[in-house]
BATORBA-769052 format. One record per residue: x negated, y, z of N, C-alpha, C in turn; residue in three letters. Coordinates in steps of 0.2 Angstrom, whole numbers, padded with zeros to 4 digits, always signed. Atoms other than C-alpha are relative to their C-alpha. Last residue first. Layout:
<zamars>
XYZXYZXYZALA...
</zamars>
This chain:
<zamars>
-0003+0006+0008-0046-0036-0040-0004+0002-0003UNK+0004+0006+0000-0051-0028-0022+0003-0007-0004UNK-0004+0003+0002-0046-0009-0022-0005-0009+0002UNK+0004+0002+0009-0053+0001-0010+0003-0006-0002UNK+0002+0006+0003-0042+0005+0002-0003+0000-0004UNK+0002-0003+0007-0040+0022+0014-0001-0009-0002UNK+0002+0008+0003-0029+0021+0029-0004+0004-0006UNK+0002-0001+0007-0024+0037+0038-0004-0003-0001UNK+0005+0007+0002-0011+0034+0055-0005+0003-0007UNK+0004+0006-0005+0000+0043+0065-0006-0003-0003UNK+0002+0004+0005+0004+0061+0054-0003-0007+0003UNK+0006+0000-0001+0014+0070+0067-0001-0009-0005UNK-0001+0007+0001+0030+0076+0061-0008-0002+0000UNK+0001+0004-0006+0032+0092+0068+0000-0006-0001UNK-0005+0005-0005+0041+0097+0054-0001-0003+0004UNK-0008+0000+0003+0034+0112+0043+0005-0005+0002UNK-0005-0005+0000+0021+0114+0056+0005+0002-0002UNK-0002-0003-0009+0013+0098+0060+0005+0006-0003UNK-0004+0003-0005+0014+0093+0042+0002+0000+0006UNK-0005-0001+0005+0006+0106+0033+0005-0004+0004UNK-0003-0007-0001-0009+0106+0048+0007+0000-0005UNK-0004+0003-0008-0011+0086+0046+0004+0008+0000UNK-0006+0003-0003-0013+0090+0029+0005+0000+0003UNK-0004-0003+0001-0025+0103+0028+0008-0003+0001UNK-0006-0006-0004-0033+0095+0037+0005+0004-0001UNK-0001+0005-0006-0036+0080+0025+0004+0005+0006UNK-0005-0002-0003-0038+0093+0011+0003-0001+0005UNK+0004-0005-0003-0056+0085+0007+0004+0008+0004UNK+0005+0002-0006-0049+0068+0005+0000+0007+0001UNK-0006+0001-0002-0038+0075-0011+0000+0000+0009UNK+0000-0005-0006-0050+0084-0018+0004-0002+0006UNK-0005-0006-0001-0047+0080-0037+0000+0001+0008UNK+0000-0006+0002-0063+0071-0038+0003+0005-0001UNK-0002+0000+0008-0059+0058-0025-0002+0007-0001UNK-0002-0003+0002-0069+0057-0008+0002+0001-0005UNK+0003-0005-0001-0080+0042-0005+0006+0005-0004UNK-0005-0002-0009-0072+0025+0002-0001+0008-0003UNK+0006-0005-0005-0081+0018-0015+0006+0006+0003UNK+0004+0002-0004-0071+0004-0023-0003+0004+0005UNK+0008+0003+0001-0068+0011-0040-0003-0005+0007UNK-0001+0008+0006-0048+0006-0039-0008+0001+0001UNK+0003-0005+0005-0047+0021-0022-0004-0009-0005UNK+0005+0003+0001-0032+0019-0012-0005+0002-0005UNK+0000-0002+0006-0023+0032-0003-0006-0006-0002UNK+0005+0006+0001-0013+0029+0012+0000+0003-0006UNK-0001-0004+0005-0001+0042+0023-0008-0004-0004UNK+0009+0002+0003+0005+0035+0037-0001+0002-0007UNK+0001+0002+0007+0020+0045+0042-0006-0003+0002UNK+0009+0001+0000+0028+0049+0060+0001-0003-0008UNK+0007-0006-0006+0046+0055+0065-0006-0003-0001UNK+0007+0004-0005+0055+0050+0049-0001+0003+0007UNK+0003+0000-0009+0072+0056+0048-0004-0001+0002UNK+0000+0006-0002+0072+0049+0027+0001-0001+0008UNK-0005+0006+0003+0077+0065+0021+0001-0004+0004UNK-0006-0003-0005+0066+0074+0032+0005-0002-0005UNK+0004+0001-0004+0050+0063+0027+0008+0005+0004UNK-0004+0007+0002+0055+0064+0007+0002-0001+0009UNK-0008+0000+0000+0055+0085+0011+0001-0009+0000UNK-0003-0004-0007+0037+0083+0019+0006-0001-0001UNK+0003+0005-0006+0027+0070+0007+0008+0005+0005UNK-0001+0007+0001+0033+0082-0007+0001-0004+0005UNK-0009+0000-0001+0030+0097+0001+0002-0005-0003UNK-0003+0002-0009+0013+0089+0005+0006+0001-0001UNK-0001-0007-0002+0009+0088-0017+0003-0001+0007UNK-0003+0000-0007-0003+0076-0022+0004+0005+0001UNK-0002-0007-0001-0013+0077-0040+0008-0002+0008UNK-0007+0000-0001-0022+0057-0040+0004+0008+0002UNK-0006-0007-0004-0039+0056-0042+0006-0002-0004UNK+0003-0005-0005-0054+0044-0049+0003+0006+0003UNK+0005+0004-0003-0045+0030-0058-0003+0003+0005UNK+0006+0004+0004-0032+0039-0064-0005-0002+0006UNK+0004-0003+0006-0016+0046-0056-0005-0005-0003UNK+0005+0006+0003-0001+0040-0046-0004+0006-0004UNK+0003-0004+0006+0010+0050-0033-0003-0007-0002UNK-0002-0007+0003+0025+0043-0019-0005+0004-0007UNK+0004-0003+0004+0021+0026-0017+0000+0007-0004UNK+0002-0002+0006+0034+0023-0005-0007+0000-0003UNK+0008-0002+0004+0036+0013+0010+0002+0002-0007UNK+0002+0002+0008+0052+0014+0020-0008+0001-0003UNK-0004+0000+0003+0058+0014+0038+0000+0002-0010UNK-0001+0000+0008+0047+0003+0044+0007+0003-0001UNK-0004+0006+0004+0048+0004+0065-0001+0002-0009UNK+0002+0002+0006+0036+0015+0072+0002-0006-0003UNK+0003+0006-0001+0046+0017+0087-0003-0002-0004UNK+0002-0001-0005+0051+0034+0084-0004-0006+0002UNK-0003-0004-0004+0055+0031+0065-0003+0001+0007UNK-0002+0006-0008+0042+0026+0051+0005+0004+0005UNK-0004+0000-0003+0038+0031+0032+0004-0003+0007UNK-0005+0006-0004+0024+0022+0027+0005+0009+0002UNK-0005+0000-0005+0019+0033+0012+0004-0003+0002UNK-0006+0004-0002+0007+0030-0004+0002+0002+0008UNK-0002-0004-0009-0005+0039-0013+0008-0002+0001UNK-0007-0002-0002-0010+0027-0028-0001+0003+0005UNK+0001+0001-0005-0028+0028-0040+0009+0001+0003UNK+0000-0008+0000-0027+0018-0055+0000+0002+0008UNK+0006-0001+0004-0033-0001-0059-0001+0010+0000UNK-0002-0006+0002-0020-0004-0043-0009+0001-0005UNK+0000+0002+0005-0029-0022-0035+0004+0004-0008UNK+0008+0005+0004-0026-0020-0019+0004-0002-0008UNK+0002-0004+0003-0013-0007-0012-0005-0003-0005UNK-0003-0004+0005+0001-0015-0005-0004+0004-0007UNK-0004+0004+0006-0010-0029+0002+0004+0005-0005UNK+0003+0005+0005-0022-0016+0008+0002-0005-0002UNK+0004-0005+0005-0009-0007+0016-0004-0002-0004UNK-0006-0001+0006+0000-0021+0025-0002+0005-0005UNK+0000+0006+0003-0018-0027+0033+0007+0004-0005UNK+0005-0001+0005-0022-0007+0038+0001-0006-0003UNK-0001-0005+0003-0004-0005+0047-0004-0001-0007UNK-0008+0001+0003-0004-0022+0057-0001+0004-0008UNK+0003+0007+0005-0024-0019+0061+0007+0000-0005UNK+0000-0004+0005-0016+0000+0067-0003-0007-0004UNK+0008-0001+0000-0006-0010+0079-0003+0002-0005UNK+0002+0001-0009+0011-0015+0084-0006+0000+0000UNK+0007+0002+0000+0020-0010+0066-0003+0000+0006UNK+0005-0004-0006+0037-0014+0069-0007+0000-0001UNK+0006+0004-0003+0049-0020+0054-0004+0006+0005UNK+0000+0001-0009+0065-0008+0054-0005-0007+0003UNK-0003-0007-0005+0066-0007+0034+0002-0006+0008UNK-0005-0005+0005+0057-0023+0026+0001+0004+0008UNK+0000-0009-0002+0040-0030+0032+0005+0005-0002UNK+0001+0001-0009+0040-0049+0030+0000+0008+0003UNK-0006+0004-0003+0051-0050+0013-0003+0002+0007UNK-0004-0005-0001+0038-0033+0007+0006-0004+0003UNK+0000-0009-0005+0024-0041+0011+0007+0003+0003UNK+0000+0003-0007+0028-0057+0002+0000+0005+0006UNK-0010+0001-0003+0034-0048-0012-0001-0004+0005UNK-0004-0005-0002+0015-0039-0011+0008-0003+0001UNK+0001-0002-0009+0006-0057-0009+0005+0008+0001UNK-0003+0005-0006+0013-0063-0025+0001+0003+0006UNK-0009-0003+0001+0010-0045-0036+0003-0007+0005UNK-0003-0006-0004-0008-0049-0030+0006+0003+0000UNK+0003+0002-0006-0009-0068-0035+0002+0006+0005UNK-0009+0005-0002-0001-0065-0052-0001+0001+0008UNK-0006-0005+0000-0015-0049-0054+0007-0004+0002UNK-0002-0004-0005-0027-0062-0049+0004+0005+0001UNK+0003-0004-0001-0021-0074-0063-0001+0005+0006UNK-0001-0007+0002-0013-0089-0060-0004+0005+0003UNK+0005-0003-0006-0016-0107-0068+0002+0009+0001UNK+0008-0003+0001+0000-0111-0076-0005+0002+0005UNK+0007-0005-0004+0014-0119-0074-0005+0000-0002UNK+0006+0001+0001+0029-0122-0085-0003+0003+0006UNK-0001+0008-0006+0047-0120-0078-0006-0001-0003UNK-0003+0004+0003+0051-0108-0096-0002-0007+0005UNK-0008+0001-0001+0049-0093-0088+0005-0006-0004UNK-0002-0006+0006+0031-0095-0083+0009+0000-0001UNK-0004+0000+0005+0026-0103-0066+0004+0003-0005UNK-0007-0002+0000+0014-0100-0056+0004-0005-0005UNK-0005-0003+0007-0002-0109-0053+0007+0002+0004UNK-0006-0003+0002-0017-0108-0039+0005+0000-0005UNK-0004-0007-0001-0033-0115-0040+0007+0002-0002UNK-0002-0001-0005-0040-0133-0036+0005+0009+0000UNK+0005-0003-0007-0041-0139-0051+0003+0001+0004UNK-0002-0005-0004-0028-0149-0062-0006+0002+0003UNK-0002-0005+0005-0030-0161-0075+0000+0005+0003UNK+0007-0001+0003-0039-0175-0063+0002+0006-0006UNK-0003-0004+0004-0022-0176-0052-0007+0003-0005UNK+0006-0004+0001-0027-0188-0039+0003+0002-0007UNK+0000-0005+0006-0014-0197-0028-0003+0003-0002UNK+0001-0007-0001-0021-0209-0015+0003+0002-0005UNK+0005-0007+0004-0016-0226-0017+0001+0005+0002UNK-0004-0004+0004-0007-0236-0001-0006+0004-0004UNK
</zamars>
């Protein structure tokens, strides 16, 4: 039996456009893939069962963002998935936050624990120019006290597009 060999095609990745054509696809195609894949394996009352779990879902949520996002797992007693927001956006070097924000979505939703995840598009771990990192305690303190909601986890990504 011949092999099949396709000498038009490389080996990388297509989509397909809206007209059933494929095309090679772009790493923004590839990043918006693996998110709806994310979000079909991790919908409401998925169980995170490890902080790897936590930091893999996040870094796919978060990769590839040319600005910066602060986003929130939402989770109930069991740290089951009860929603993931992207709650703020800013520019490449900072995002403007606000905790009562984070707090009132978080008594809405019943949470009893947040992740609270902020990528960063340049790449470098190092505290944004609006501050945001450097509130970190502030944080936790705004959250313990206005609802007992103890803050489980804090992920940071740098982007990778």
């Amino acid at each position: 039996m011949s092999q099949l060999s396709f000498p038009s095609f490389d080996s990388s990745l297509l989509v397909s456009d809206a007209h059933g054509r494929y095309l090679p696809a772009s790493a923004d195609d590839i990043l918006e893939a693996a998110r709806q894949v994310i979000d079909q394996k991790m919908q409401r009352g998925a169980e995170f069962t490890s902080p790897v779990a936590v930091k893999d879902y996040l870094r796919t949520k978060l990769s590839g963002f040319e600005h910066e996002v602060f986003a929130v797992l939402f989770m109930d007693t069991r740290h089951r998935l009860i929603e993931y927001r992207e709650m703020f956006r800013g520019a490449i070097d900072g995002a403007s936050v606000y905790p009562r924000e984070v707090v009132k979505e978080a008594l809405r939703l019943n949470a009893e624990a947040v992740v609270i995840s902020q990528n960063h598009p340049s790449g470098s771990p190092d505290p944004s120019l609006c501050g945001t990192e450097k509130r970190w305690g502030w944080w936790t303190y705004a959250c313990s006290i206005t609802s007992s909601l103890p803050a489980t986890q804090r992920h940071r990504s740098p982007s990778v597009g």
